[in-house]
C-alpha positions in Angstrom: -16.6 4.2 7.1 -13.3 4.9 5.7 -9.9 2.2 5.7 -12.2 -0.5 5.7 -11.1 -3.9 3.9 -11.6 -5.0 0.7 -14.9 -7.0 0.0 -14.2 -11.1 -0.4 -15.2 -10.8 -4.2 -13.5 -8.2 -4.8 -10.2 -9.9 -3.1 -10.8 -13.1 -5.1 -11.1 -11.0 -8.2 -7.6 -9.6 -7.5 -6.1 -13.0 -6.9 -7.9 -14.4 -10.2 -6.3 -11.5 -11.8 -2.9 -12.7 -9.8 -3.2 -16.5 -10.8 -4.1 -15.8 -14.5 -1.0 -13.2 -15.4 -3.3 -10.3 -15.9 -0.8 -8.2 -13.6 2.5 -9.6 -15.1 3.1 -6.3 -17.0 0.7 -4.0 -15.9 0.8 -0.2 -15.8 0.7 0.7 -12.1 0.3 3.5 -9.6 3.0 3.5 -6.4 1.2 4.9 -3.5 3.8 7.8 -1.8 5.2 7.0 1.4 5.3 3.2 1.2 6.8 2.9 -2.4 3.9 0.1 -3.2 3.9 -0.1 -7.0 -0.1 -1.0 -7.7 -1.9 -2.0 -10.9 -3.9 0.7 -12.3 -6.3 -1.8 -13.7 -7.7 -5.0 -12.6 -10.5 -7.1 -14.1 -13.6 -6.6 -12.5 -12.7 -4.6 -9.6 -13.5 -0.5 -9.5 -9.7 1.4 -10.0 -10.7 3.9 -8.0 -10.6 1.4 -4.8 -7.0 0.2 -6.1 -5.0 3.4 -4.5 -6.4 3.5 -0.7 -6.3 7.7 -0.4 -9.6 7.8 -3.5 -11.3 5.7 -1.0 -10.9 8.0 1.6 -13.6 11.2 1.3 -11.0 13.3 3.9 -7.6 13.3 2.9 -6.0 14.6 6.0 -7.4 11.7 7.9 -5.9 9.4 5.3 -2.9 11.0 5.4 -2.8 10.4 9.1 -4.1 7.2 9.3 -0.9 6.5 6.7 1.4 8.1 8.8 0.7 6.3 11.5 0.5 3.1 9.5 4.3 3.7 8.5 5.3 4.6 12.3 3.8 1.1 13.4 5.8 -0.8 10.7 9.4 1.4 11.4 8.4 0.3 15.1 7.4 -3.2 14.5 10.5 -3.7 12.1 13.0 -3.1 14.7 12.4 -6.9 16.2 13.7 -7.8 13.2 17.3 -5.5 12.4 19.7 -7.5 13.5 18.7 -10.8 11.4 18.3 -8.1 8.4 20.8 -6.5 5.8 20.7 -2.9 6.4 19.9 -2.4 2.3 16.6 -4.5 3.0 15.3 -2.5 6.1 16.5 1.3 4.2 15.0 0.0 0.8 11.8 -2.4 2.2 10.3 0.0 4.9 8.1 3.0 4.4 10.0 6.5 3.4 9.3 8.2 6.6 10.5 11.7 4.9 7.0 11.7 2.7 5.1 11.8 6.3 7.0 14.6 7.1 4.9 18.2 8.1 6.6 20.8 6.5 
């Protein structure tokens, strides 16, 4: 099924890459919404399963699940605003204007 987690090897392969500096200066991808900035490469893992929505065979339900992913944190994050600088919560949080239905 779709959103699933990463395999173990395929996590440790990702952390190798982590530990050994392979990521230090790579090219990456930023997935909309949540302004994540993701390598486009990594050592023994497929790229394709680097950018969640290729992973996903119906977009709209991606796009949903994303959305509602990006609710959840806004929501979540609001235990949190008064210890935070207001920079840090506009600049740290998903971009609620790319989940947007226009």
């Amino acid at each position: 099924s779709e959103g699933e987690r990463m395999s173990l090897r395929i996590t440790r392969n990702i952390l190798d890459a982590i530990h050994s500096g392979e990521l230090d200066n790579a090219e990456t991808d930023i997935i909309p919404g949540f302004n994540l900035h993701v390598p486009k490469q990594v050592s023994n893992v497929p790229s394709k399963i680097l950018i969640p929505s290729n992973t996903w065979m119906n977009i709209a339900d991606y796009n949903k699940d994303a959305k509602d992913l990006a609710v959840k944190f806004v929501e979540n994050f609001k235990k949190y605003e008064d210890g935070t600088p207001k920079e840090v919560i506009k600049n740290g949080g998903p971009d609620m204007s790319h989940f947007l239905e226009g």
